[in-house]
C-alpha positions in Angstrom: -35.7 150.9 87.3 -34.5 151.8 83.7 -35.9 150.7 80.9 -34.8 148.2 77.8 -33.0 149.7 75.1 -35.3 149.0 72.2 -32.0 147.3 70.5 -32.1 144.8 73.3 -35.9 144.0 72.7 -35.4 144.0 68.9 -32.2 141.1 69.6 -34.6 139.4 71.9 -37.0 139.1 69.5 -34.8 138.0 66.5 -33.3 135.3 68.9 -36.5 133.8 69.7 -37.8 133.8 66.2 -34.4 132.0 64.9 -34.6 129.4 67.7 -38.2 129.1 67.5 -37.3 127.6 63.5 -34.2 125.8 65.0 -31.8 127.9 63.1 -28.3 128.7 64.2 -26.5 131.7 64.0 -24.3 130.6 61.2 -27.9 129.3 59.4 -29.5 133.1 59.8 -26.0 134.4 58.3 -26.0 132.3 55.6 -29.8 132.8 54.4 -29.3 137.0 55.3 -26.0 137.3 54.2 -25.1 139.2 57.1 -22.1 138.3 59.1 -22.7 136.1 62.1 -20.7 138.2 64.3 -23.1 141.3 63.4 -26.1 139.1 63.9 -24.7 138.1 67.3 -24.1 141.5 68.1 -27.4 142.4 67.3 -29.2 139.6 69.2 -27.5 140.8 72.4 -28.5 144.1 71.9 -25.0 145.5 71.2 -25.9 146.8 67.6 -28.8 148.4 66.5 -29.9 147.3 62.9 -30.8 149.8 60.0 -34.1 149.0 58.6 -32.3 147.3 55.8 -30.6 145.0 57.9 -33.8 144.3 59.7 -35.8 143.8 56.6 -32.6 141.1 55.1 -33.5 139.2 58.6 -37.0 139.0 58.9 -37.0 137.5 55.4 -34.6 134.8 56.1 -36.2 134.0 59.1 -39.1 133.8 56.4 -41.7 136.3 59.0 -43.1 139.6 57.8 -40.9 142.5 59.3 -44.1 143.9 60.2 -44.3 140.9 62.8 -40.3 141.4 64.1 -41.8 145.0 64.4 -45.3 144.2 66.4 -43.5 141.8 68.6 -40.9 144.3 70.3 -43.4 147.2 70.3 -45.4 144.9 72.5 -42.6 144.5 74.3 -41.5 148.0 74.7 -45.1 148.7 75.6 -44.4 146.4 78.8 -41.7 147.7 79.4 -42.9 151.2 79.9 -45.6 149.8 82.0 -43.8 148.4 84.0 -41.7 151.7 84.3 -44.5 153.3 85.2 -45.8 150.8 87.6 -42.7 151.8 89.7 -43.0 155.1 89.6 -46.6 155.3 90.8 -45.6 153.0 93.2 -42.7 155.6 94.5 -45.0 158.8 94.2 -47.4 156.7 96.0 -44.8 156.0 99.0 -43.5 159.5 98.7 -46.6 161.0 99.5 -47.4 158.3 102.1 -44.1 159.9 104.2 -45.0 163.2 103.3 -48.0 162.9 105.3 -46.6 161.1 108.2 
């Protein structure tokens, strides 16, 4: 198991937050002024935004970037438990043959 490239939480979280308001793509490009092919990108984890990018988006999706920025550190966090989860679980097996 491998875990999610933060760009790939940060699009997931951007996507929600622009269909949670009912926006489309070309509505988020419009009010941003970033292309819609970039946002795209970015959405599906393909790009990773700079911070000014981020910053143009959060405030045309009218949230605090702090909030884009809680929002995929909560998921990055479970992600890496998860991550971890299966690793304890594959130590845990490991030593179980070990012993037989």
């Amino acid at each position: 198991m491998t875990m999610t490239p933060m760009r790939q939480l940060m699009g997931e979280v951007l996507r929600t937050r622009r269909l949670a308001q009912g926006l489309t793509l070309r509505d988020l490009s419009s009010k941003a002024l970033v292309s819609l092919s970039y946002i795209s990108e970015i959405e599906r984890g393909q790009k990773e935004p700079s911070s000014e990018l981020l910053a143009a988006l959060a405030d045309a999706l009218e949230i605090p970037l702090s909030n884009v920025l809680l929002q995929v550190s909560a998921l990055l966090e479970l992600d890496e438990a998860a991550e971890l989860a299966t690793v304890a679980e594959l130590s845990a097996s490991d030593v179980a043959m070990s012993a037989a």
